[in-house]
N, C-alpha and C positions, 0 to 999 in steps of 0.2 A: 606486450602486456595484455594479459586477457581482459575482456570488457564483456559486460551482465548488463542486457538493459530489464530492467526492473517494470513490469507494469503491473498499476496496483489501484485502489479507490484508497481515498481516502474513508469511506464507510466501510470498511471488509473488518469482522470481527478476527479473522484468519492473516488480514496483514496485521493486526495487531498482536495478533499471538507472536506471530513473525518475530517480534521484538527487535533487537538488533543483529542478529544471528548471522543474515547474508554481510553486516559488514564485518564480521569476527573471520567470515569466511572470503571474504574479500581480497582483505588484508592479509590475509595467514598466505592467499596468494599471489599477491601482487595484482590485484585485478579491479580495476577502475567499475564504478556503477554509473547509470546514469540514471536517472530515477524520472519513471514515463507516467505520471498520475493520468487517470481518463475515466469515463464514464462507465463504470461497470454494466450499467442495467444495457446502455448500447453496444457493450461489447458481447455480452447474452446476445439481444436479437440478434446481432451478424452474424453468429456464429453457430444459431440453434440451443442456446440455453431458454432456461425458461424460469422467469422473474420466481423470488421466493413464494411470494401470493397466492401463485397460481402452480404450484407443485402441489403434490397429489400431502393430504395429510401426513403420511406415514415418514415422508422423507422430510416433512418440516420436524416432525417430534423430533428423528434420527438427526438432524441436524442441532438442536439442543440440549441432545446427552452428547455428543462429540463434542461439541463449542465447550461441555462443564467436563467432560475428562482431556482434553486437550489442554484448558486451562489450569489444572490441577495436577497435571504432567509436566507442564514448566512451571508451575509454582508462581501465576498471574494472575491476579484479581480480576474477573470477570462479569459483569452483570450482564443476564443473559436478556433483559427485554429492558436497554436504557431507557431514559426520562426520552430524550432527543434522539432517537432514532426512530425511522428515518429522519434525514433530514437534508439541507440543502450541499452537500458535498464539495460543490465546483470551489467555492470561495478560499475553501482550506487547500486545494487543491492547488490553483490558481498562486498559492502564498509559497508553493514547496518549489513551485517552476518560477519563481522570482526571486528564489532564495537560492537556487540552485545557478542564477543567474550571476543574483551578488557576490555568492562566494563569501566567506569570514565566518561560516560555522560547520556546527554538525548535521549533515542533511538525514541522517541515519537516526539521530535525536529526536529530529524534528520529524518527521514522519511517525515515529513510534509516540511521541509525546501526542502527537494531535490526534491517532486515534487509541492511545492511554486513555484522555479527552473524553472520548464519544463513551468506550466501553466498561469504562473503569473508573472515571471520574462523577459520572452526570453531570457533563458539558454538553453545551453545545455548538456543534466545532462548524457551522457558520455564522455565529458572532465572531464580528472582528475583534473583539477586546479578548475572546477565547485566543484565536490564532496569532493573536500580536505575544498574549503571553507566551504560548508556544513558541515561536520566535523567538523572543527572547531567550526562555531557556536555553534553545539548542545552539544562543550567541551570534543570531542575527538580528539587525534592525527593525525592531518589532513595527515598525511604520510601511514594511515590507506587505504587511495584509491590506493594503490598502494601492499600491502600488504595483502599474504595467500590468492592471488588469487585459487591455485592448490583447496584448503581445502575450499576455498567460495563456488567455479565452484560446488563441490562436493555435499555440502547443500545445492545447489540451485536445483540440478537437484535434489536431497530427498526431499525438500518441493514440488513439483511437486507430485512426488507419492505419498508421505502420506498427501496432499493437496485432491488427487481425492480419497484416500481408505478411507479419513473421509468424506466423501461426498462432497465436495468444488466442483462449478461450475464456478464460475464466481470470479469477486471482486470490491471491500473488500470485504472477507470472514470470519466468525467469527465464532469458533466451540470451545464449553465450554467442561469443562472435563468432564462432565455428557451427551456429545451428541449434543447438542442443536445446531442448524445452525443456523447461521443472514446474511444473502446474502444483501449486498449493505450497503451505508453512513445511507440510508432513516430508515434503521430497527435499529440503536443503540439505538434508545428508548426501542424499543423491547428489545435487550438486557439488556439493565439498569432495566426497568423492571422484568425480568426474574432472574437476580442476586439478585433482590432486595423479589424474590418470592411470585411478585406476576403475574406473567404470565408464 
């Protein structure tokens, strides 16, 4: 059974665009995910990105007409500058690797639901009462947001590491158990493909 480890922020407009797609492509082939949340802005420094901030004008606009025809090409409600963005990321984060722990829902739900949340709802997805409904929806124990922070904090800063030593730059990030990288929403076809053997 092939295996996708997923790494992702919970703040990425682009894993949001994501939607569910990796697990339509998952399933369609047998292929387990593990879903590796981490700190985007530190996966940038290690790796030579450079914060949104501090990019040159031009590629901040370019990044604003992509986010609204990206969104308008899956047919996603997008708002391109939320109420709560930036904002504290780790907590929602933190809820997906204790939920991934627990087991008894949709981890695929739940990750799309909480940054739905950020980009689409004007939430703020480090209130806990945000992320416990989240939970809930995707039919985990919405008391989960609050729980095995010490043991999250933990695997959060491990997916970080073994995020850059499998080669991970950016996100969504997708690295198959045979190697293979799909850097961003736009390449899941690339991957579906590639499971599917023929690319």
């Amino acid at each position: 059974m092939a295996r996708i480890d997923y790494f992702f922020t919970t703040l990425s407009p682009y894993v949001y665009l994501a939607g569910t797609r990796l697990e339509a492509i998952a399933a369609r082939h047998g292929a387990t995910i593990a879903y590796r949340p981490l700190d985007g802005a530190a996966l940038l420094a290690r790796t030579g990105g450079v914060a949104l901030a501090d990019r040159h004008p031009n590629r901040q606009a370019y990044r604003l007409q992509d986010l609204r025809r990206q969104a308008a090409k899956l047919g996603l409600p997008l708002n391109l500058r939320p109420a709560h963005w930036p904002t504290n990321g780790a907590p929602a984060a933190y809820a997906i690797i204790a939920a991934q722990t627990a087991g008894g829902g949709d981890l695929g739900r739940l990750v799309h639901g909480i940054a739905r949340a950020c980009w689409a709802e004007e939430k703020d997805i480090a209130e806990e009462a945000v992320i416990s409904d989240c939970l809930a929806a995707a039919g985990f124990d919405p008391a989960l947001a609050g729980k095995g922070i010490w043991t999250a904090a933990s695997a959060y800063e491990r997916n970080l590491e073994e995020a850059v030593e499998m080669g991970a730059f950016g996100v969504p990030f997708y690295v198959t158990d045979t190697g293979e990288r799909f850097w961003g929403q736009d390449r899941l076809e690339d991957l579906d493909l590639h499971l599917a053997g023929r690319l």
